[in-house]
PDB file as gemmi writes it, atoms N, CA and C in Angstrom:
CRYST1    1.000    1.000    1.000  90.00  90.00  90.00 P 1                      
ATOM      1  N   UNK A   1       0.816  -1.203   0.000  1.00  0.00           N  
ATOM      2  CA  UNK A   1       0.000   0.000   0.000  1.00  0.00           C  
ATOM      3  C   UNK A   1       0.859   1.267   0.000  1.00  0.00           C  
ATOM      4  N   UNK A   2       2.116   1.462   0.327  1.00  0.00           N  
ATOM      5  CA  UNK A   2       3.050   2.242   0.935  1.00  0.00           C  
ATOM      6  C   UNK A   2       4.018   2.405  -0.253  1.00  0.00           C  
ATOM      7  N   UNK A   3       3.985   1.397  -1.188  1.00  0.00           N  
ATOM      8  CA  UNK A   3       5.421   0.972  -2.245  1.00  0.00           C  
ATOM      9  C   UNK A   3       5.442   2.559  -2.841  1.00  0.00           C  
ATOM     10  N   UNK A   4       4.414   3.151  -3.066  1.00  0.00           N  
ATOM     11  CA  UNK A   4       4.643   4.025  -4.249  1.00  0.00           C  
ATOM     12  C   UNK A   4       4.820   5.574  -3.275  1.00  0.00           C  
ATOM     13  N   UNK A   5       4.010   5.907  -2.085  1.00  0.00           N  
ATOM     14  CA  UNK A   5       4.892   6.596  -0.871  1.00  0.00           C  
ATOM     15  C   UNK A   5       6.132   6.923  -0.596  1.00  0.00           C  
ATOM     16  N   UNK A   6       6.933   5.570  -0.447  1.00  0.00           N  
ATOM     17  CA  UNK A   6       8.169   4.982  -0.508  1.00  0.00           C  
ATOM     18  C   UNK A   6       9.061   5.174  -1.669  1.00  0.00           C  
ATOM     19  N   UNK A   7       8.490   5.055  -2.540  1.00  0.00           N  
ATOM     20  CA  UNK A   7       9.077   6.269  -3.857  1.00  0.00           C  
ATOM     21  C   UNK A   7       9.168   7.501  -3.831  1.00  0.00           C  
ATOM     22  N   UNK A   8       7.899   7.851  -3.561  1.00  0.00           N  
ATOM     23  CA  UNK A   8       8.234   9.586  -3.603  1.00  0.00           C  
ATOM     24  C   UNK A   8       9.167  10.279  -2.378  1.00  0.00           C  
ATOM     25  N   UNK A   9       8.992   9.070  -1.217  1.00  0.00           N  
ATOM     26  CA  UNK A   9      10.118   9.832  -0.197  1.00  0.00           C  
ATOM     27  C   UNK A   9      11.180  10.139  -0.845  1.00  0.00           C  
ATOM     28  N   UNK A  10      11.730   8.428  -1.481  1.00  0.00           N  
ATOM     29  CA  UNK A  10      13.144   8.433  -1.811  1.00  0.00           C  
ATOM     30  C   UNK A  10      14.097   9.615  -2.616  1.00  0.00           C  
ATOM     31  N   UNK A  11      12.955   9.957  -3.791  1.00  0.00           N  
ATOM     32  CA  UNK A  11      13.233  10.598  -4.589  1.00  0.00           C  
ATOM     33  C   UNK A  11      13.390  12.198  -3.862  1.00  0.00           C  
ATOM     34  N   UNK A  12      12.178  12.788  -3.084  1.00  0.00           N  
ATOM     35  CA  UNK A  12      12.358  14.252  -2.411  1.00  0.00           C  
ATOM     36  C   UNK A  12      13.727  13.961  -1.823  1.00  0.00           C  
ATOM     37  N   UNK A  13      13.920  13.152  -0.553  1.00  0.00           N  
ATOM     38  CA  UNK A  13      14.641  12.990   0.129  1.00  0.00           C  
ATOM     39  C   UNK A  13      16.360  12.352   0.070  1.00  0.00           C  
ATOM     40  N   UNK A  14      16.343  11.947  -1.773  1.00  0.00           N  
ATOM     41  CA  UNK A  14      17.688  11.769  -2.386  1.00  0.00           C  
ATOM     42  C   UNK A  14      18.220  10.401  -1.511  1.00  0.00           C  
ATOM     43  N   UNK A  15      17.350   9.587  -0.634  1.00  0.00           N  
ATOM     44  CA  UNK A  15      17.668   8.557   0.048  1.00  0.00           C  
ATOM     45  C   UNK A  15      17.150   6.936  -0.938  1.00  0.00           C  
ATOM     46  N   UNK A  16      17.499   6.098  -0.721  1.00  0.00           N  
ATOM     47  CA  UNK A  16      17.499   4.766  -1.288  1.00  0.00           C  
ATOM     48  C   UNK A  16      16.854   3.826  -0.814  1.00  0.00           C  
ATOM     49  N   UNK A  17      16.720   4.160   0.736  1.00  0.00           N  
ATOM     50  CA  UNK A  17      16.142   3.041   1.891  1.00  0.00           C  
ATOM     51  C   UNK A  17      15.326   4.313   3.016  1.00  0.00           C  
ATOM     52  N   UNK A  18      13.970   4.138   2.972  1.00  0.00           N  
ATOM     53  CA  UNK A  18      13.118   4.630   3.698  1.00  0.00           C  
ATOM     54  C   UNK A  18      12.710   3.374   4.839  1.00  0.00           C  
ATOM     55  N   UNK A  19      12.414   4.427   6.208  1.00  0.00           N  
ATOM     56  CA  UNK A  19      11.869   2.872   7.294  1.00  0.00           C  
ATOM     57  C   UNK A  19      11.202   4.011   7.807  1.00  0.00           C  
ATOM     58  N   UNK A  20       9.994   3.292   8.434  1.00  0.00           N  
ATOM     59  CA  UNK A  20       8.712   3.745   9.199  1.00  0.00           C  
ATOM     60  C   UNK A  20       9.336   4.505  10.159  1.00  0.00           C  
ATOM     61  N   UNK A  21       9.999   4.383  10.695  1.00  0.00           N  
ATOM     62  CA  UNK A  21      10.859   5.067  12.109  1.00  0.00           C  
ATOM     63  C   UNK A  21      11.748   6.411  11.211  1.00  0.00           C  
ATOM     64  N   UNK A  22      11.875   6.511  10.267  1.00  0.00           N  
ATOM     65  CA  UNK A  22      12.819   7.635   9.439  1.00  0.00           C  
ATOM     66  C   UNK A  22      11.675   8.717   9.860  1.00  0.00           C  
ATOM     67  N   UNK A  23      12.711   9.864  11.027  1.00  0.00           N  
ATOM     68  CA  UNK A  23      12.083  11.472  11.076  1.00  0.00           C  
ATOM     69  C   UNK A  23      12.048  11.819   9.835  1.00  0.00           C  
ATOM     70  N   UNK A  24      10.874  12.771   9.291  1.00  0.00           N  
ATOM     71  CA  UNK A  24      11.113  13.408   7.900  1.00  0.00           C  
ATOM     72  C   UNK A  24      11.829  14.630   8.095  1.00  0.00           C  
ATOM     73  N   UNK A  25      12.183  15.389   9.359  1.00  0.00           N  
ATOM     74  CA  UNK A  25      12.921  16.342   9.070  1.00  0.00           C  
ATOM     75  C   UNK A  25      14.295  16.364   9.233  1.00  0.00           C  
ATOM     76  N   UNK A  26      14.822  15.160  10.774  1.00  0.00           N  
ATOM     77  CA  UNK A  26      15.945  14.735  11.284  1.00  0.00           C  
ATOM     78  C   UNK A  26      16.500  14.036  10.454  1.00  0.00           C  
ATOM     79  N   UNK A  27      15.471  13.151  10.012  1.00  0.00           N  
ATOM     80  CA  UNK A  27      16.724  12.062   8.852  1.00  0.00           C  
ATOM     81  C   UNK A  27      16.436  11.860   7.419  1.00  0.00           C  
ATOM     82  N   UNK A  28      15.523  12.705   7.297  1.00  0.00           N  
ATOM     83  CA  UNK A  28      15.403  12.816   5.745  1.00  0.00           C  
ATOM     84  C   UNK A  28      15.646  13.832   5.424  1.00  0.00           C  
ATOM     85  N   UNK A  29      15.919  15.207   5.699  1.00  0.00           N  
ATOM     86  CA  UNK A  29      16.335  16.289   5.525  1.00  0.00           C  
ATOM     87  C   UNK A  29      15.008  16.940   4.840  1.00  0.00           C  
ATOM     88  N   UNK A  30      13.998  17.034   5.321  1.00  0.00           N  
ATOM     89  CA  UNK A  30      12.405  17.532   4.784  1.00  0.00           C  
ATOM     90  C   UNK A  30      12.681  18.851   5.209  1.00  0.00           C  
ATOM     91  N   UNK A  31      12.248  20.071   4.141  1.00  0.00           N  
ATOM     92  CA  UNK A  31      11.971  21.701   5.070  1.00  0.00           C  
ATOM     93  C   UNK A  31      10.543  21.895   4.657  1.00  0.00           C  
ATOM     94  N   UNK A  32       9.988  22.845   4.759  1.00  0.00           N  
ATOM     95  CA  UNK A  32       8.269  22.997   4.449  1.00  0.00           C  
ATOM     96  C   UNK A  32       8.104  23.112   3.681  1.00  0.00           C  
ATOM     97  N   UNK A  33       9.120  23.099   2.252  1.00  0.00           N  
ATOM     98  CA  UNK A  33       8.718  23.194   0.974  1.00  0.00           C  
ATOM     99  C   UNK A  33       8.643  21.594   0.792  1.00  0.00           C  
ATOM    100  N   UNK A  34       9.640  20.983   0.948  1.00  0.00           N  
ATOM    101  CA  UNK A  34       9.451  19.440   0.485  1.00  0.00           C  
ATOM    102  C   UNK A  34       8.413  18.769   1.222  1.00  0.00           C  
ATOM    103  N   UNK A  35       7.834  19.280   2.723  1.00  0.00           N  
ATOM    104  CA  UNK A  35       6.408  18.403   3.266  1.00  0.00           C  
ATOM    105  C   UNK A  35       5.481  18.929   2.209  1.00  0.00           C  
ATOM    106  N   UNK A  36       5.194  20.108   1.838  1.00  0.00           N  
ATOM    107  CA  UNK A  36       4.058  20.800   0.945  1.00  0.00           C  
ATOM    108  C   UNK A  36       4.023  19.951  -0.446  1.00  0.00           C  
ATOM    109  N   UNK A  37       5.403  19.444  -0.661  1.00  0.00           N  
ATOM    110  CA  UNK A  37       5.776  18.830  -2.424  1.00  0.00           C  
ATOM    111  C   UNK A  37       5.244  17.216  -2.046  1.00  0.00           C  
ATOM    112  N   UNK A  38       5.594  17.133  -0.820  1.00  0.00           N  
ATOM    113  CA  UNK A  38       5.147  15.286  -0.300  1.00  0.00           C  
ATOM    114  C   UNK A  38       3.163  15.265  -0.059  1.00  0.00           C  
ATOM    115  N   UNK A  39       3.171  16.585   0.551  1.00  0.00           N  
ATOM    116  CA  UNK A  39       1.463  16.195   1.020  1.00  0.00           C  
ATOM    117  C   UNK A  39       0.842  15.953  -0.581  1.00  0.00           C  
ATOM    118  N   UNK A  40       1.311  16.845  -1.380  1.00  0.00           N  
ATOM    119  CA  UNK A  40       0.837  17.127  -3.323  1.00  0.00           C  
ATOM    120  C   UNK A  40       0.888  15.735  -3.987  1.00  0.00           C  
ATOM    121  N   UNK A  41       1.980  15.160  -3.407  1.00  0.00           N  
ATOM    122  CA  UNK A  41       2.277  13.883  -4.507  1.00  0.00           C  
ATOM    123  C   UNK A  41       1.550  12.257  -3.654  1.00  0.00           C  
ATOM    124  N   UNK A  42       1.377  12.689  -2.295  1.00  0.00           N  
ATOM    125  CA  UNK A  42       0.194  11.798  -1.286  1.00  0.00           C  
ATOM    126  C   UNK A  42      -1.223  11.832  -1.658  1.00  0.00           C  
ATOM    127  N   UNK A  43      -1.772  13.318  -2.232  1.00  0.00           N  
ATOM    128  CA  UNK A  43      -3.078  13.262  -2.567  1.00  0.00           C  
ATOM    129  C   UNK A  43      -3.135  12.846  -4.491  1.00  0.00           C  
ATOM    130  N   UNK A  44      -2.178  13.210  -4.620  1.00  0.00           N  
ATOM    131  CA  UNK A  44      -2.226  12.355  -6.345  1.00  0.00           C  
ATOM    132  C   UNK A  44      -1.892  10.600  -6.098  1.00  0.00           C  
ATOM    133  N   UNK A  45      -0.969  10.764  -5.508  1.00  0.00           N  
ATOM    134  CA  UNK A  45      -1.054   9.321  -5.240  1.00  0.00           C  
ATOM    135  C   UNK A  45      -2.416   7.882  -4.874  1.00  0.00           C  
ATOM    136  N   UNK A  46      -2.808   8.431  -3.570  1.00  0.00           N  
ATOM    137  CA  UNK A  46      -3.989   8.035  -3.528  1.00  0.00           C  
ATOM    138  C   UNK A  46      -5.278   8.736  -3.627  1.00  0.00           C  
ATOM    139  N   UNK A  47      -5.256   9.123  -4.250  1.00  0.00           N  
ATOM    140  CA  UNK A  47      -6.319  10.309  -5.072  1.00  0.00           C  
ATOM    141  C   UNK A  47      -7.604  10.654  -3.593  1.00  0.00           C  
ATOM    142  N   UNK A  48      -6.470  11.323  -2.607  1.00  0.00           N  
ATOM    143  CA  UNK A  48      -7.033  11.878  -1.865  1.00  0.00           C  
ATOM    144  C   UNK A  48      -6.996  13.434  -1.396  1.00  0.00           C  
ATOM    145  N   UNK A  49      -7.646  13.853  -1.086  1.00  0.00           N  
ATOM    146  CA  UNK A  49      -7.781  15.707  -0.318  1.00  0.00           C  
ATOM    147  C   UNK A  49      -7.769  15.824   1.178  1.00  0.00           C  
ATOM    148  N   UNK A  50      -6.072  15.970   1.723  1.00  0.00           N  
ATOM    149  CA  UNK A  50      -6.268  15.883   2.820  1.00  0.00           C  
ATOM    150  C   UNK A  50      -6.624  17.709   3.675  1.00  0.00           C  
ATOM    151  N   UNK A  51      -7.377  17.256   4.901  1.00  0.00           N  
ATOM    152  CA  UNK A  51      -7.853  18.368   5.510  1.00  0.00           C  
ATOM    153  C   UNK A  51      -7.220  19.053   6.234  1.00  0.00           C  
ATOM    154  N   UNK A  52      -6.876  20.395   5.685  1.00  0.00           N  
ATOM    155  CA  UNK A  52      -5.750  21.432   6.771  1.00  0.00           C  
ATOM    156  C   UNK A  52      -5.615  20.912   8.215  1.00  0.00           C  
ATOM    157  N   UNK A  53      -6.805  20.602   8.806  1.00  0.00           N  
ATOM    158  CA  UNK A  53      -6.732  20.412  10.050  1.00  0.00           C  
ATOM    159  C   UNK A  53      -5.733  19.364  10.488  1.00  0.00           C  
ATOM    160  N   UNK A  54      -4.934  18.406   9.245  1.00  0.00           N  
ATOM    161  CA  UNK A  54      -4.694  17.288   9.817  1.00  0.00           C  
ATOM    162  C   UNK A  54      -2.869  17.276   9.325  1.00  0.00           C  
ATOM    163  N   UNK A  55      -2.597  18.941   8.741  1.00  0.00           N  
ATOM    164  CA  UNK A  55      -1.464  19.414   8.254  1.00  0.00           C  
ATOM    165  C   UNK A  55      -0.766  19.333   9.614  1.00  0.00           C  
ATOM    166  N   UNK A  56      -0.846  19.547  10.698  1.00  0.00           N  
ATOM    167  CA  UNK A  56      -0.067  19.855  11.718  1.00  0.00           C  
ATOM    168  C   UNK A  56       1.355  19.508  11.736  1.00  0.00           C  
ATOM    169  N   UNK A  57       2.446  19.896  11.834  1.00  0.00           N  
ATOM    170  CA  UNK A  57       3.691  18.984  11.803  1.00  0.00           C  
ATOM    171  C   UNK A  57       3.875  18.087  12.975  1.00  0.00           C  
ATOM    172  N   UNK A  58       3.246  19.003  14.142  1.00  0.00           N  
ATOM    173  CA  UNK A  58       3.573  17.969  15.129  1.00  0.00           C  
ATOM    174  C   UNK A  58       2.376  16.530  15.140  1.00  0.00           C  
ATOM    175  N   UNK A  59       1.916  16.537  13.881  1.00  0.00           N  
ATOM    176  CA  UNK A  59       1.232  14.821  13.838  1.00  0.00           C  
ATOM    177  C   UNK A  59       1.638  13.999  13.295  1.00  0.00           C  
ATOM    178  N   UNK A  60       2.603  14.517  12.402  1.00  0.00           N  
ATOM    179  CA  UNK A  60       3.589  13.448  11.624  1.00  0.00           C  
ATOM    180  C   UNK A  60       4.583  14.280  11.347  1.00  0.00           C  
ATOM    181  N   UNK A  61       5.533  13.470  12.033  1.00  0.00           N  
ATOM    182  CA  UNK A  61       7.428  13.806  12.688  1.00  0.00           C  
ATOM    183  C   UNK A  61       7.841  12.399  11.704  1.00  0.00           C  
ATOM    184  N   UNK A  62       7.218  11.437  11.507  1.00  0.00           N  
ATOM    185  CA  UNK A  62       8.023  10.481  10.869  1.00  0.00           C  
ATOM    186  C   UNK A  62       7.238   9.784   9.387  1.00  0.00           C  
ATOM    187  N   UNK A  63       7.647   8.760   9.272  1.00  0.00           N  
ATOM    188  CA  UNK A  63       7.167   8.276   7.891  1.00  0.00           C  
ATOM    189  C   UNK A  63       6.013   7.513   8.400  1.00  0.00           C  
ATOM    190  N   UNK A  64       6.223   6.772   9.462  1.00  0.00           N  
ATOM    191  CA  UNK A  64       4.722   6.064  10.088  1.00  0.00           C  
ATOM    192  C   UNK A  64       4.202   6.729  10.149  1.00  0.00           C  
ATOM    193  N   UNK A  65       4.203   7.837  10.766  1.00  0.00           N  
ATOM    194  CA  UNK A  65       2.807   9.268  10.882  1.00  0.00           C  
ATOM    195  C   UNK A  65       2.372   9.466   9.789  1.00  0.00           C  
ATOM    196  N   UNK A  66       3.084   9.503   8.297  1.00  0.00           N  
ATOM    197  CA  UNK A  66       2.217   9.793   7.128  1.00  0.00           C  
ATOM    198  C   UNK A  66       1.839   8.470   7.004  1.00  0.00           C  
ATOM    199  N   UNK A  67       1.985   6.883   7.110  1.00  0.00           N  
ATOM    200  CA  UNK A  67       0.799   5.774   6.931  1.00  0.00           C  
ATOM    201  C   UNK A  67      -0.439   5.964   7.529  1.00  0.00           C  
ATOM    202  N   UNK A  68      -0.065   6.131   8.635  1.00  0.00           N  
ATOM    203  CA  UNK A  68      -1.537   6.027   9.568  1.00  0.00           C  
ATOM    204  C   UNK A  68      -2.459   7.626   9.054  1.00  0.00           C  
ATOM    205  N   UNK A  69      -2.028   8.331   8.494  1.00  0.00           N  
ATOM    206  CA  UNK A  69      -2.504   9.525   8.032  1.00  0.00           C  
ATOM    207  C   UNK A  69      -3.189   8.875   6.313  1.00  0.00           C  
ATOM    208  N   UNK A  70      -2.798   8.246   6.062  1.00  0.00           N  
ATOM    209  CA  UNK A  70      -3.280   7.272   4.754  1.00  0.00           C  
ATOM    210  C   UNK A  70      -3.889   6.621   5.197  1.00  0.00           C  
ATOM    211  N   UNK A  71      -3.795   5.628   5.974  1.00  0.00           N  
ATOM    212  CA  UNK A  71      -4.740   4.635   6.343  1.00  0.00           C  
ATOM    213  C   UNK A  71      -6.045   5.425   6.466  1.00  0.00           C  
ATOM    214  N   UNK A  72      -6.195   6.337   7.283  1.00  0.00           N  
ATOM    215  CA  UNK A  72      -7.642   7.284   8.182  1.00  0.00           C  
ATOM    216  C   UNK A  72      -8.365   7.963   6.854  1.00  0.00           C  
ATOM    217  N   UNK A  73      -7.360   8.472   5.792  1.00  0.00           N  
ATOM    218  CA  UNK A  73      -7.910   9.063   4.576  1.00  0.00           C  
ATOM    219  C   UNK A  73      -8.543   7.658   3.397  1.00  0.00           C  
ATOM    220  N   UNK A  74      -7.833   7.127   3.385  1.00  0.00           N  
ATOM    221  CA  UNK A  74      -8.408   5.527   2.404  1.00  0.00           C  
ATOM    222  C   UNK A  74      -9.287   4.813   3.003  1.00  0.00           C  
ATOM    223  N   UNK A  75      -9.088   4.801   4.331  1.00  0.00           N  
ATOM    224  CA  UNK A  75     -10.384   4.058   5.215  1.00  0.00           C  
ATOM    225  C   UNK A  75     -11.750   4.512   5.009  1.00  0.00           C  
ATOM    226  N   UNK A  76     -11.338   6.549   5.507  1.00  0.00           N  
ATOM    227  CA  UNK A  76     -13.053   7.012   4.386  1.00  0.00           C  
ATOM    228  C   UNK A  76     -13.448   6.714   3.323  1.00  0.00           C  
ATOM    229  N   UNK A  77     -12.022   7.061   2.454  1.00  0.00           N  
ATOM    230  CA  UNK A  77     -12.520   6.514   0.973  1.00  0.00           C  
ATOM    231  C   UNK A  77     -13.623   5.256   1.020  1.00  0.00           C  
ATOM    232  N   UNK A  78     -12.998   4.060   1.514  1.00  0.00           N  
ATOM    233  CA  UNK A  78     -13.474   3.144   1.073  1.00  0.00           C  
ATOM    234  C   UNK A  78     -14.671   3.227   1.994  1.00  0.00           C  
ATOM    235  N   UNK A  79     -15.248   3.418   3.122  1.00  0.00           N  
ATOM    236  CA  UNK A  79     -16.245   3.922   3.705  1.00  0.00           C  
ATOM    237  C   UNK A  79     -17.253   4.319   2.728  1.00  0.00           C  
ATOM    238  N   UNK A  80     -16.887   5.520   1.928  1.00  0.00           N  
ATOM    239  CA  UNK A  80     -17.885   6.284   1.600  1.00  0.00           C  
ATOM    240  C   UNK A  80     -18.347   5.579   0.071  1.00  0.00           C  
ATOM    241  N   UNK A  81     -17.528   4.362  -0.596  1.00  0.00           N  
ATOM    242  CA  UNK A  81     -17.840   3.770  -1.506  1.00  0.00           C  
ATOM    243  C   UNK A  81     -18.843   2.603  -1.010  1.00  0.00           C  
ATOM    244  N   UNK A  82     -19.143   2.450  -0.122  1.00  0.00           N  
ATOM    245  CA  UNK A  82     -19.913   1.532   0.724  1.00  0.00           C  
ATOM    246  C   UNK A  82     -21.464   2.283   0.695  1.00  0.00           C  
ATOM    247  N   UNK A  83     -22.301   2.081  -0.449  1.00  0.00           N  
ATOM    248  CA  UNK A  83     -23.578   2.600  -0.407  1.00  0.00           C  
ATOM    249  C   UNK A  83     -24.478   1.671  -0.815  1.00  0.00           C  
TER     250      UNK A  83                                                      
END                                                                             
């Protein structure tokens, strides 16, 4: 679910090997232009619109924080395809 995530880190972040525990700012070298270029290529990715409210930095410090931030957005998705 993550493979193509895991791409776009690599590529912003000029790294080869991404892990759930990787800080995006400590060890990937992220500044607020590259979270703004990552949230852009997360909602093309899984063709989702995430909600300002859920921009906070202090909710995702690492790469697990942006799964579980996917999971909660795809979970509606698929929720709301449930009619």
């Amino acid at each position: 679910m993550f493979k193509e995530l895991d791409k776009a880190l690599c590529r912003l972040s000029y790294r080869s090997v991404i892990r759930p525990e990787d800080k995006l700012i400590e060890d990937l070298g992220f500044d607020s232009l590259k979270i703004i270029e990552l949230i852009v290529a997360i909602e093309g990715i899984y063709s989702i619109e995430i909600n300002e409210t859920d921009l906070d930095p202090n909710d995702f410090n690492t790469v697990e924080d942006l799964y579980k931030l996917i999971r909660k957005y795809t979970n509606k998705k698929e929720d709301n395809n449930d009619f």
